[in-house]
C-alpha positions as CSV (number, residue, x, y, z in Angstrom):
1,X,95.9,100.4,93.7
2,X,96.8,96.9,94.7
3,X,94.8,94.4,97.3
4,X,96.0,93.6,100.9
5,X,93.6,92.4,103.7
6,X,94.3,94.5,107.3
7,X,93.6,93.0,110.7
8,X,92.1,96.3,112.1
9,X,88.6,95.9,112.7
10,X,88.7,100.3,113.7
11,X,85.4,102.0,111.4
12,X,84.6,105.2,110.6
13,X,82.8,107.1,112.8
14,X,79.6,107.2,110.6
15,X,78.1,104.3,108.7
16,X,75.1,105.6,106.7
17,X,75.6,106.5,102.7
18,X,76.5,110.2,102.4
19,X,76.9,112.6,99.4
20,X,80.2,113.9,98.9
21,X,80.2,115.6,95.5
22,X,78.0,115.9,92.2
23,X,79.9,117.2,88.9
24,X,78.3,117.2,85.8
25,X,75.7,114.7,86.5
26,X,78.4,112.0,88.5
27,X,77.5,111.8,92.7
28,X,80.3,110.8,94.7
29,X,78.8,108.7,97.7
30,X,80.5,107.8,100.8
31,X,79.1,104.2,102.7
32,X,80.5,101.1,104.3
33,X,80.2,97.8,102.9
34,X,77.5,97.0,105.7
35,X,75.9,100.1,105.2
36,X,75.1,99.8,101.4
37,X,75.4,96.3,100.0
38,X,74.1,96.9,96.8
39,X,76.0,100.3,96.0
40,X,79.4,97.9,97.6
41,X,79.0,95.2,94.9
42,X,78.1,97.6,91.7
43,X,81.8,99.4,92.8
44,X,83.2,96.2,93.6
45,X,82.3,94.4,90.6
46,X,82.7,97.7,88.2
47,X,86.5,97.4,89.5
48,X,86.6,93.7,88.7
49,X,85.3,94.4,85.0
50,X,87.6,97.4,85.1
51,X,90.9,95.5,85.7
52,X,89.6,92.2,83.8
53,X,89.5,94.6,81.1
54,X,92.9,96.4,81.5
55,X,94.8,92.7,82.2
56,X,95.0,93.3,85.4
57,X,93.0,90.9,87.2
58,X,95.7,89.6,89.1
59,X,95.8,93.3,91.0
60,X,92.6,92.6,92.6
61,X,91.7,89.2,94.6
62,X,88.1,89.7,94.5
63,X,87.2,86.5,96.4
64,X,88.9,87.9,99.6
65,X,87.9,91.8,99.8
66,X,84.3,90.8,98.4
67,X,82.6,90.6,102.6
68,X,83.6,94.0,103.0
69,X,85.7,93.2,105.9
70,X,89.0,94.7,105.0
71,X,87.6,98.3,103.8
72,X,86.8,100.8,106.0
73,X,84.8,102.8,104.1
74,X,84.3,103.1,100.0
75,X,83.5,106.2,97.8
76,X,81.7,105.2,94.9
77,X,80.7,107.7,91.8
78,X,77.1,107.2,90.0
79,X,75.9,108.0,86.5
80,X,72.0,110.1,86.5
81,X,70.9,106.3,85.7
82,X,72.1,104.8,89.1
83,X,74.9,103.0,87.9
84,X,78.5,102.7,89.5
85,X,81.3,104.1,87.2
86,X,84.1,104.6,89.5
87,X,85.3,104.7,92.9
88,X,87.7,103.7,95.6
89,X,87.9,102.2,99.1
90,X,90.4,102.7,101.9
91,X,91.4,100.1,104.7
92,X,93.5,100.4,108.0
93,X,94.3,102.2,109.9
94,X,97.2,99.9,109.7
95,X,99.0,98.4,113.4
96,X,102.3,96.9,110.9
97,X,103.3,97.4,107.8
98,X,102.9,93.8,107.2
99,X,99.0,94.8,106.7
100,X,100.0,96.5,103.6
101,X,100.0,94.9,100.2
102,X,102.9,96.8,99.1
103,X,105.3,94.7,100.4
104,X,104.3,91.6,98.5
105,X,104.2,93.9,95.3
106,X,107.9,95.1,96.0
107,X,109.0,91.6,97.1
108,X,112.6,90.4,96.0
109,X,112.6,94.2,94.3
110,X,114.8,96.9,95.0
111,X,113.4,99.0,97.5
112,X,111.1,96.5,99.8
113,X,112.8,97.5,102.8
114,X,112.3,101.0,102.2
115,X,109.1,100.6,101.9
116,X,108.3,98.5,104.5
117,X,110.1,101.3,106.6
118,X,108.2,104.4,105.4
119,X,105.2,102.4,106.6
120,X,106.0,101.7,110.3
121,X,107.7,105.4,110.7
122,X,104.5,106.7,110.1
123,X,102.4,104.5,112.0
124,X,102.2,105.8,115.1
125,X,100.4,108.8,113.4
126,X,98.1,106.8,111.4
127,X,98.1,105.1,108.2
128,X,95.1,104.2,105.9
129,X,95.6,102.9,102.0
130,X,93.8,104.0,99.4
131,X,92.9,100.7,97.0
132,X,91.2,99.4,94.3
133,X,90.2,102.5,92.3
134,X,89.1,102.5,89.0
135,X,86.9,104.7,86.7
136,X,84.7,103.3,83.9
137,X,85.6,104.1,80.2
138,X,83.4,106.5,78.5
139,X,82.1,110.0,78.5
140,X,82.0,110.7,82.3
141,X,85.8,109.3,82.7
142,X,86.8,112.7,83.1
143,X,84.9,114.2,85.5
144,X,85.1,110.6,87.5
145,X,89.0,110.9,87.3
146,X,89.0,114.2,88.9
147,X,86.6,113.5,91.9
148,X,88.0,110.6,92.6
149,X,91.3,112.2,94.0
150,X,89.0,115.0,96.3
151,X,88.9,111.5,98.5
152,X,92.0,112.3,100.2
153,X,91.2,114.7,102.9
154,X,87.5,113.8,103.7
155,X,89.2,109.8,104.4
156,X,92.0,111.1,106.5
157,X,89.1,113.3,108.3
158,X,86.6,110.3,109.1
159,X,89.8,108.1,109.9
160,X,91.5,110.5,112.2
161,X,94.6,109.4,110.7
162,X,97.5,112.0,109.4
163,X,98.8,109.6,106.4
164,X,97.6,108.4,104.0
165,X,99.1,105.8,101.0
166,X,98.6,104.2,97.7
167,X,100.3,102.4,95.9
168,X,99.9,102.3,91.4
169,X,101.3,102.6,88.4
170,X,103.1,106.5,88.0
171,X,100.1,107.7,85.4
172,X,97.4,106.8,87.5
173,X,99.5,108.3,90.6
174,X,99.9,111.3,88.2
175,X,96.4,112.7,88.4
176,X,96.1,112.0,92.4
177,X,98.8,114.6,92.7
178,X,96.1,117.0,92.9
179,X,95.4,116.3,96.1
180,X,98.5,116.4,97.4
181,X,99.8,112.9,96.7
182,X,103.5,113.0,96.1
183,X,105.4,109.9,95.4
184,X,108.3,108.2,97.5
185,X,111.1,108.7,94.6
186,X,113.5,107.6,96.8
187,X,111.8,104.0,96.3
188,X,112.9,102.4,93.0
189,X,109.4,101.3,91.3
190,X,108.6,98.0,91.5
191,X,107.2,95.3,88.0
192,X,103.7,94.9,89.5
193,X,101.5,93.5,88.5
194,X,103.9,92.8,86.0
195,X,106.6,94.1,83.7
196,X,104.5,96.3,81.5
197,X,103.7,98.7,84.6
198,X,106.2,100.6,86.8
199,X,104.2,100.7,90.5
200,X,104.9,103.5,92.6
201,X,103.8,104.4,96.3
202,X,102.3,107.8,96.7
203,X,102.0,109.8,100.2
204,X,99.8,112.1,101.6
205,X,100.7,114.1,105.0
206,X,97.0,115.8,106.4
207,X,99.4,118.4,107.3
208,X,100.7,119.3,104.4
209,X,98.1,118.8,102.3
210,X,97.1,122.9,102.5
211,X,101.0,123.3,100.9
212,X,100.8,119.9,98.6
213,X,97.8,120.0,97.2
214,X,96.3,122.3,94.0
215,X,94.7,125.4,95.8
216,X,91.6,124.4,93.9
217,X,91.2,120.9,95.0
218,X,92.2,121.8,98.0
219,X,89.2,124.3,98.7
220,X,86.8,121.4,97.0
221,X,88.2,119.0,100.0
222,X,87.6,121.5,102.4
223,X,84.0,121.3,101.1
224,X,83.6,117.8,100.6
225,X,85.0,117.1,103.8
226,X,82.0,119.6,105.2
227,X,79.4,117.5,103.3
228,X,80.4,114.0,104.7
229,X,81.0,115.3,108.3
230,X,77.3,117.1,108.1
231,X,75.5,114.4,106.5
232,X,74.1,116.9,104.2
233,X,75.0,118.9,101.0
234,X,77.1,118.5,98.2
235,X,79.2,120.7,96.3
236,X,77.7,121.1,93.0
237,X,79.4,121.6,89.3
């Protein structure tokens, strides 16, 4: 989920470190860069590792999302020994699609203009991205790679927006579906960040997501989203 850095300044309504989930010995946490330096910089840098690792370094310009400025918030998943092994972060709500990466991944590709237009139709409602996730390889991949979708509804929630995108390569896009994700098929992938991968972009509607998303997930959102409003509680597995 490629890099862009948004003018908005908007924050989520909370800015303390909250439990969201805990599955088989992995909490998802929800914080802001500001709010949890430490726990920003051991998701941060895990993802930096994590694309160094998968060649795709150039997917991620650490240098420039590092102050925290462009992300609104930032779900991170820890191990029972306090260290990061996955997460994601979301930035916006977006005032152009110009704020959006995506059009610098879909440049001189067919399709740019389509995206940039699915963007600003759905501004007015609210747009936030989903970016730079990543889990860690090892035993807990798993269980990371399925929390890590249950983001959806609890970011549109704290963001008070009604869409919400991503943009990836269609395997990673493929386990978000979950949540109700669906990709734009009408938009011809794009070679980013370079020919080897096929990059997608992914939607979510908040109002759809009861129809979109599996009826499991769905009812582990509706929870999740009740943890992180509350400040308290977390669903357990």
């Amino acid at each position: 989920m490629s890099e862009s850095r948004p003018v908005s300044s908007a924050r989520p309504p909370a800015s303390e470190t909250r439990p969201m989930a805990r599955e088989n010995g992995i909490s998802l946490v929800l914080s802001t860069p500001s709010a949890a330096p430490e726990l920003w910089r051991g998701y941060l840098d895990g993802a930096r590792d994590s694309y160094a690792e998968h060649g795709v370094s150039a997917a991620l310009p650490y240098a420039e999302v590092v102050d925290g400025a462009s992300t609104m918030l930032f779900f991170a998943a820890v191990d029972a020994r306090g260290s990061v092994v996955g997460g994601v972060r979301a930035q916006g709500p977006y005032r152009s699609h110009h704020e959006s990466h995506a059009l610098l991944e879909w440049a001189g590709q067919p399709g740019v203009n389509q995206v940039a237009d699915s963007i600003g139709q759905r501004l007015s409602d609210g747009v936030v991205e989903m970016k730079t996730a990543w889990t860690a390889s090892g035993p807990d991949a798993a269980t990371v790679a399925a929390l890590l979708p249950r983001t959806a509804l609890p970011t549109m929630v704290l963001t008070g927006v009604r869409y919400l995108m991503a943009t990836a390569a269609d395997h990673v896009l493929r386990r978000w579906e979950v949540s109700g994700g669906r990709v734009a098929e009408q938009i011809p992938p794009a070679p980013y960040p370079n020919a080897k991968y096929r990059t997608n972009l992914m939607w979510w509607d908040r109002e759809r997501l009861h129809l979109d998303a599996h009826p499991d997930v769905h009812r582990e959102m509706l929870r999740d989203v009740a943890a992180v409003t509350s400040g308290a509680g977390s669903s357990e597995g």
